[in-house]
MARFI-227793 format. One line per field, with one value per residue (C-alpha): residue number from 0; x, y, z. Coordinates in steps of 0.05 Angstrom, whole numbers, m for minus. Each point is the difference from the previous one (the first is absolute). Example, Ala and Ser with C-alpha at 12.3 -4.5 7.8 and 13.67 -1.06 7.14 Angstrom:
// MARFI-227793
seq <- [0	1]
east <- [246	27]
north <- [m90	69]
up <- [156	m13]
//
This chain:
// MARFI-227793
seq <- [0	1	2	3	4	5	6	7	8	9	10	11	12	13	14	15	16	17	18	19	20	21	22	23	24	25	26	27	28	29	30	31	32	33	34	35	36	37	38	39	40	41	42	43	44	45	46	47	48	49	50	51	52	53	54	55	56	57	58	59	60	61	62	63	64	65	66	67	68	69]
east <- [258	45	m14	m80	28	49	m45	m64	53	34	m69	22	m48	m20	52	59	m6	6	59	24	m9	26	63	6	m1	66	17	m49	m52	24	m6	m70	m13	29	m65	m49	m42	5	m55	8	m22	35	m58	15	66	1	m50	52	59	m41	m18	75	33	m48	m13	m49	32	72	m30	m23	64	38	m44	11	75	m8	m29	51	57	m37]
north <- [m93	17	77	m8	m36	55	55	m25	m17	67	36	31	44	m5	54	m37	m70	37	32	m59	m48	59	m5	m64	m21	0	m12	m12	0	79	18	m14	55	44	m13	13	64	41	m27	m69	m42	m64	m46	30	m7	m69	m16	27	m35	m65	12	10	m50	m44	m73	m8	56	m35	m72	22	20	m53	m45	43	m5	m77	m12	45	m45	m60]
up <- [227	57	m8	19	61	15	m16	51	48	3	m16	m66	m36	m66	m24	50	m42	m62	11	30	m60	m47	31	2	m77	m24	m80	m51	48	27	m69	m3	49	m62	m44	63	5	67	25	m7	61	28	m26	m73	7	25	m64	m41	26	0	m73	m18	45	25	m18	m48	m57	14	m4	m75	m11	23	m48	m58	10	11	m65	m33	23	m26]
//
């Protein structure tokens, strides 16, 4: 991910990529920050983005709505 690059090249705290990445989601993925707890950390938030939008929960929904068209 380009932001790890950026963050160990600029020498970004742990607090600095957080902030960072927060304002950097935009749509669906911004509201997600709405259903986070203050202290949610970047590795929790990442999890939860991943769990929402990544690959594997969209693949079983792309194969649900496959067989629905057949």
């Amino acid at each position: 991910m380009k932001l790890w690059c950026m963050a160990a090249y600029l020498h970004w705290d742990d607090e600095d990529i957080f902030h960072h990445f927060c304002s950097s989601l935009e749509g669906a993925a911004g509201q997600v920050l709405w259903d986070v707890g203050p202290r949610v950390m970047t590795a929790d938030l990442v999890r939860l983005l991943q769990t929402r939008f990544g690959t594997q929960l969209q693949a079983e929904c792309f194969k649900a709505e496959l067989r629905a068209r057949q």
